[in-house]
Steps between C-alpha positions, in 0.01 A plus 500: 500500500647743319838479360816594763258765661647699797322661801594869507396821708225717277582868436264764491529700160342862532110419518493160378352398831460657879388148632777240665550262285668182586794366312500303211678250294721615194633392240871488391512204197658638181233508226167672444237427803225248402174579458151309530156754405199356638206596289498601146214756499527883466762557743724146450545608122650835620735316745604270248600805257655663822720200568583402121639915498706465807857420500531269827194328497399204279121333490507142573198396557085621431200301721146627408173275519491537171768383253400658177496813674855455588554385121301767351724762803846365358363553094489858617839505601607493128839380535560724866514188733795362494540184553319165624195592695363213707097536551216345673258477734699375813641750662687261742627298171649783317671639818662161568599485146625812453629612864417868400692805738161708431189483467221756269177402692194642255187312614207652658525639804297185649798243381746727664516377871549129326721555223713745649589270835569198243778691391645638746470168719698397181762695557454810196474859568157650393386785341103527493240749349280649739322447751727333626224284659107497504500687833761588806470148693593303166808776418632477876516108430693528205763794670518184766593272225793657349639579826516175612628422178724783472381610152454825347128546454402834305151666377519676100358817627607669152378843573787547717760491236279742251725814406208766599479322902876513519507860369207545745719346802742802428229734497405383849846595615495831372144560657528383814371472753236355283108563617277311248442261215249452276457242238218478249437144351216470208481244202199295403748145517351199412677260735611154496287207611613461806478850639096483430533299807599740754251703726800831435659403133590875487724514856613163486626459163587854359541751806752316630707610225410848608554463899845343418600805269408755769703326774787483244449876386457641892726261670198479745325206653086523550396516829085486490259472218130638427353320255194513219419265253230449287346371184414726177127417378669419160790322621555131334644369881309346767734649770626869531621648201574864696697633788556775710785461772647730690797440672742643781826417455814571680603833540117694527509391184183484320393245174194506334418255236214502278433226247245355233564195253150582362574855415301619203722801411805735630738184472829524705821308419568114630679746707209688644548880520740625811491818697756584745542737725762659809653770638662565132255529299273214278610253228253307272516259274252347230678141521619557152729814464729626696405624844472887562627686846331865567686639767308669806352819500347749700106561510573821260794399307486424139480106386847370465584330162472114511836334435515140332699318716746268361412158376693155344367375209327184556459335163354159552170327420413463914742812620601356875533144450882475373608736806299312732672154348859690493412575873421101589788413318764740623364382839548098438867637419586703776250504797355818431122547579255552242215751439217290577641240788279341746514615739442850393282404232258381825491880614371564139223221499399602841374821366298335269354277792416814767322666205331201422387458875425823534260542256306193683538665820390848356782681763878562474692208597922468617643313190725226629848521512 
């Protein structure tokens, strides 16, 4: 269990989530929170430097199936960590050892309905990448889990915390009532292992990323899906490497997605490429630079200028992750719900599953809420 944790009511910051969430255990014990990463890949090396940075958060503890890659993972620190890190490869060992508040789950996506209901059953708070399971089933199992166990359970969906989508959030409010978005997704990405193994590695891995953005930039929840996918003659994946989903969302509003992780020029941003439009006029933005607004005009009116909106500076290796951990943390603290909870986070994933299903259905289908 974790260490003098208290049950408190969750808050509702402005769009971190729309969803219900239940309440979850806090923590009020002096001293920095204690943290266990699970995996010591890509993403579990930029945790680690995450936590090492922050003030209120110590690493404790590093399980991976491989110990040299932990080894080789804490060489790279170069003097960051602080501390004694316990590692290994049982999980259950190193949570008993340690008794960690938090948890930095990093595995694939296939280890996460297992790893992340070990530690929460164990008592720790856990903050996971994404998906937050391999499909909606598994990730309604795991919101079951830390309600019964009264943890906080939260999804890194990083794209939420960029400084162009929250400047893009404002832009909403100035254009509404907002009509349509589009957002353009094309890289030629040579994926991971594991993500050769799914029939949709483009929706289920990547667009997620995407659908979560839009619901955070509109403040709207998806309603039905029409869905394409399909598989470039070149493309170095046996499942779909290409989508075309277009969604209704609350509001009349419409969201059209187009993506391609086998695109062989034109490359958009991790980011994609984002058009959005209302009553006010149309902002864009690249994914990179700041975000443009070009307020409305008549039919024979001249083109207004485009004006930058304004932007934070974001200067970090991974921009996103160390406001999504200052979110988690500031939420063990106080009760405050995340961006990226559970039970929102499900509204998010079941995008990804109505465009998914319809694609195999080949009509528009209600995405579940």
């Amino acid at each position: 269990m974790t260490r003098d944790s208290t049950a408190t009511a969750a808050t509702t910051p402005p769009f971190a989530t729309t969803a219900t969430a239940a309440p979850f255990a806090t923590v009020t014990t002096p001293g920095p929170l204690r943290a266990v990463v699970i995996g010591a890949g890509f993403m579990g090396r930029h945790w680690a430097r995450e936590l090492a940075a922050h003030p209120d958060v110590t690493q404790v503890g590093w399980v991976d199936q491989d110990t040299d890659r932990i080894a080789e993972a804490l060489r790279e620190q170069q003097g960051e960590q602080q501390g004694a890190v316990r590692t290994g490869t049982d999980l259950a060992a190193v949570l008993a050892a340690e008794q960690p508040d938090l948890v930095i789950n990093s595995t694939t996506p296939a280890a996460h309905l297992a790893v992340t209901t070990a530690a929460l059953a164990h008592g720790c708070a856990v903050l996971t990448e994404k998906p937050m399971a391999m499909n909606l089933a598994e990730a309604r199992a795991l919101v079951e889990v830390a309600e019964r166990t009264g943890r906080l359970l939260a999804v890194n969906q990083d794209r939420r915390q960029l400084a162009g989508v929250a400047a893009l959030r404002e832009a909403a409010r100035r254009l509404a009532p907002l009509t349509r978005l589009e957002i353009d997704f094309r890289l030629p990405h040579q994926a991971g292992p594991y993500v050769h193994l799914w029939d949709e590695p483009l929706l289920r891995e990547m667009a997620i990323h995407l659908f979560d953005a839009a619901r955070s930039v509109t403040g709207a929840d998806a309603v039905s899906a029409f869905g394409r996918t399909y598989r470039t003659p070149w493309s170095w994946y046996p499942g779909n490497c290409s989508a075309d989903v277009l969604f209704e969302m609350e509001g009349d509003l419409a969201f059209a997605f187009t993506g391609c992780w086998t695109a062989r020029s034109a490359f958009t941003s991790w980011s994609g490429s984002w058009y959005l439009e209302g009553a006010g006029g149309c902002a864009r933005w690249d994914g990179v630079t700041a975000p443009v607004l070009t307020a409305a005009r008549g039919e024979n009116e001249p083109e207004p200028p485009a004006v930058p909106l304004p932007v934070a500076i974001q200067d970090s290796p991974f921009p996103g992750l160390a406001e999504v951990l200052a979110g988690f943390v500031t939420a063990l603290r106080t009760g405050a719900v995340p961006a990226g909870e559970c039970h929102d986070n499900l509204r998010s994933l079941a995008m990804v599953e109505a465009a998914v299903a319809s694609a195999r259905a080949g009509r528009p289908l209600p995405v579940e809420r």
